[in-house]
C-alpha positions in Angstrom: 104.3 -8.9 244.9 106.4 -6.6 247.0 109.4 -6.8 244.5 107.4 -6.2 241.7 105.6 -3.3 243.1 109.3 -1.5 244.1 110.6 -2.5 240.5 107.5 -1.5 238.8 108.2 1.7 240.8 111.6 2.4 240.2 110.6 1.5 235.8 108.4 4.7 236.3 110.6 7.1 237.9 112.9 6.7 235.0 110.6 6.2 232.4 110.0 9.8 233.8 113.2 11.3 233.9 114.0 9.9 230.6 110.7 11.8 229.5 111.3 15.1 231.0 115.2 14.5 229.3 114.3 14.4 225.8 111.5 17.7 226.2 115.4 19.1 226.5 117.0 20.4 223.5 120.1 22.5 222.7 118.5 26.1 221.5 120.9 27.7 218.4 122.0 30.9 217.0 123.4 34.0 216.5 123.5 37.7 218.4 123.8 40.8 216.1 124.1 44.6 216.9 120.9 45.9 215.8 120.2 47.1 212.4 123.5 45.3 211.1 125.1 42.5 210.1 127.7 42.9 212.7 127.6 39.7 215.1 128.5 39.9 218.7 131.0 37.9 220.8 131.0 36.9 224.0 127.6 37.5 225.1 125.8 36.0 227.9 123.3 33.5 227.2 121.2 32.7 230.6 118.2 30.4 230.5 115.9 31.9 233.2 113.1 29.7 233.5 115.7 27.2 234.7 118.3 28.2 237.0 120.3 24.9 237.0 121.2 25.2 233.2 124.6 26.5 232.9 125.1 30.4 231.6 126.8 30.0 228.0 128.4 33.1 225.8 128.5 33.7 222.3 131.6 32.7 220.2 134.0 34.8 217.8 131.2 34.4 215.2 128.1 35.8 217.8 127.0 32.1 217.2 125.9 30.4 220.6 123.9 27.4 222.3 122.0 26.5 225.4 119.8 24.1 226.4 115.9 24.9 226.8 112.9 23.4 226.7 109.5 24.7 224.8 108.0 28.1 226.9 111.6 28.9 228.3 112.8 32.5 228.7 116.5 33.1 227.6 118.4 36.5 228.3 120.9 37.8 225.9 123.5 40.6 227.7 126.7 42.1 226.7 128.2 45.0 228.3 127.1 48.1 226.3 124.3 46.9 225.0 120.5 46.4 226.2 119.8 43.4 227.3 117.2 41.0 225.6 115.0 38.7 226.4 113.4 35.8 224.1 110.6 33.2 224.3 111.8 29.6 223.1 108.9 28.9 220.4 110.4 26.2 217.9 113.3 24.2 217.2 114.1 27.0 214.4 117.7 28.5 215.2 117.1 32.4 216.6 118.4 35.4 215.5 119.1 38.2 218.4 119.6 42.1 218.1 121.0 44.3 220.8 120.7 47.6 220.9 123.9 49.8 221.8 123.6 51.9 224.7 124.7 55.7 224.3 126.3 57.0 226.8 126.3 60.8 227.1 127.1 63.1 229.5 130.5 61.9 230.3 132.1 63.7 233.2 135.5 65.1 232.3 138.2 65.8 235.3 140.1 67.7 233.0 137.4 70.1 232.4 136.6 70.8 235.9 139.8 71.4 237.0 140.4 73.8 234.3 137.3 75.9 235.2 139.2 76.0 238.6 142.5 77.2 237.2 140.4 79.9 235.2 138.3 81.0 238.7 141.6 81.6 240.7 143.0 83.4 238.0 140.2 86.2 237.9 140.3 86.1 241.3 144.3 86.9 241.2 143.3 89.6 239.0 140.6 91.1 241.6 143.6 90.8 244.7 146.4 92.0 242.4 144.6 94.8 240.8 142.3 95.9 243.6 139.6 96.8 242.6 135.9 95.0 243.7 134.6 93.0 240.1 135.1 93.1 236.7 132.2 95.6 235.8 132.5 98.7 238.1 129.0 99.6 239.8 128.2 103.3 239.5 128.1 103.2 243.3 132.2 102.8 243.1 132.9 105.7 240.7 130.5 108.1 242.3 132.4 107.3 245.5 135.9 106.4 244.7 136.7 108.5 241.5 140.2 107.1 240.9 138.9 103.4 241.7 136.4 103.5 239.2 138.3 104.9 236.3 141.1 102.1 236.9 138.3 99.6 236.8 137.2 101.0 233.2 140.3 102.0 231.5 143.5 100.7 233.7 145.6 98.3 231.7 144.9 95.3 234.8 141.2 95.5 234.0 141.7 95.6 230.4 143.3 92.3 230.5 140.8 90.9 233.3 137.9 91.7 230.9 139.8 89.6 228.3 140.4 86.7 230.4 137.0 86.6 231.5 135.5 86.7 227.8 138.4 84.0 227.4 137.0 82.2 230.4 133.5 82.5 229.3 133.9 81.1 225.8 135.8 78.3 226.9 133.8 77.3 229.7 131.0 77.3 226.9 133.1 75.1 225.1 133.9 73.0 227.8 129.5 72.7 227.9 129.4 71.2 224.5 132.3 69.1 224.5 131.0 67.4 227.2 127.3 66.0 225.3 129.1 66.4 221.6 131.6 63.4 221.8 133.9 61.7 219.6 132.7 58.3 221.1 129.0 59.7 220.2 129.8 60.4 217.1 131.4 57.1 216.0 128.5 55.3 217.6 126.0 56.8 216.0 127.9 57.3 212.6 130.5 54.3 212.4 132.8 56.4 210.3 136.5 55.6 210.0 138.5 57.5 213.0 140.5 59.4 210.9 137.7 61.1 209.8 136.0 61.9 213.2 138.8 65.3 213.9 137.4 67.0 210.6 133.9 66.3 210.9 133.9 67.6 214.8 135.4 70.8 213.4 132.8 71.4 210.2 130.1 70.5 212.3 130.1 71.3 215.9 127.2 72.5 217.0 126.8 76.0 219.1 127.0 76.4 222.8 123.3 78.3 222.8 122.2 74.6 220.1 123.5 72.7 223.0 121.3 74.1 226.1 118.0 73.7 224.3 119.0 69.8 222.9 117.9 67.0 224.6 119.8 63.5 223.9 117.8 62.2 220.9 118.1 66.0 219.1 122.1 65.6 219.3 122.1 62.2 217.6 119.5 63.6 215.2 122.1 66.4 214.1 124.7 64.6 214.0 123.0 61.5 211.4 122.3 65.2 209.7 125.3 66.4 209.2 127.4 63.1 208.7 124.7 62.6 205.3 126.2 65.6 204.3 130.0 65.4 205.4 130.0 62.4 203.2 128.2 64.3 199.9 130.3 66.9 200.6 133.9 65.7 201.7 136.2 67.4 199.1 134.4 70.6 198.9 134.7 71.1 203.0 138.6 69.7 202.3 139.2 72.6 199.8 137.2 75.2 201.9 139.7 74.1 204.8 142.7 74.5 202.6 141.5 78.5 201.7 
């Protein structure tokens, strides 16, 4: 009786085993950047529910497969993209859409250091020419005659004032160049590179356009304007040309 109890005992366990084994199954399909028919490679299939399944990717194709059982959670993740989470709820192969993540406000180096090149050279102008800022107070003419005239009409100040309109307009530039991107553009567009220089020029927008835009009014103009860069390519071409 012993004996048959253990081997009646150890038929159970796996009969269980083999149970829980075939509510198993190898979940299918394919990952596709959202709103297209573009597939995605090498992205990372996790089963969360259970932690001992092994993390699979996504093939050339965006096709992939991992093993699941009924009421598991998958997550779907690929750098750039949002990541996405699914319910197993059939045997039916599943279809999964990422959304791209826009990155804006990239931080230029270049930028900054140029808005430092252009502070010391106003400030060389201010040592060199000696006089106190670029727009005399009427407190320095009333009291120093010679000073204040120098400041208004010497040939040192006339070329300060330039550089600093200089200075201001590229600073401005610097502003929008910053949230109006060519990587924006071709994220939210998908037009050929070549194209991206001439649109940029016929289209970008102004630095005051710029300070009153949030992120989803810059994508907005620029799925605006791209409608009408491509109705209207060879008459901006010939407009160029003049």
């Amino acid at each position: 009786m012993h004996y048959r109890f253990i081997a009646a005992t150890i038929l159970c366990y796996f009969l269980a085993l083999s149970a829980s084994a075939q509510q198993l199954f190898t979940v299918k399909g394919i990952i596709f950047k959202k709103n297209t028919p573009i597939t995605i490679s090498q992205g990372v299939v996790s089963n969360l529910t259970r932690k001992n399944i092994a993390t699979t990717m996504s093939d050339d194709l965006g096709d992939f497969h991992i093993l699941a059982e009924m009421g598991d959670t998958l997550l779907f993740k690929k750098a750039d993209y949002a990541a996405q989470t699914m319910v197993v709820q059939s045997h039916v192969d599943l279809s999964v859409y990422l959304q791209p993540i826009i990155h804006l406000n990239e931080v230029n180096i270049k930028d900054v250091s140029k808005t430092q090149e252009m502070k010391d050279v106003l400030d060389d102008y201010k040592k060199k020419d000696q006089y106190y800022t670029l727009k005399p107070s009427a407190w320095s003419i009333a009291n120093s005659p010679l000073t204040g005239l120098y400041e208004l009409f010497g040939k040192g100040p006339a070329e300060a004032k330039k550089f600093r309109q200089y200075s201001i307009d590229e600073q401005e530039r610097m502003e929008v160049s910053k949230r109006y991107t060519k990587k924006l553009i071709l994220q939210v567009t998908n037009m050929p590179e070549n194209e991206v220089k001439d649109f940029m020029l016929a289209f970008t927008p102004s630095y005051a356009d710029i300070q009153t835009w949030n992120d989803y009014d810059i994508i907005n103009y620029i799925k605006r304007s791209y409608e009408y860069f491509q109705n209207n390519k060879n008459s901006l071409k010939i407009q160029k040309l003049y």
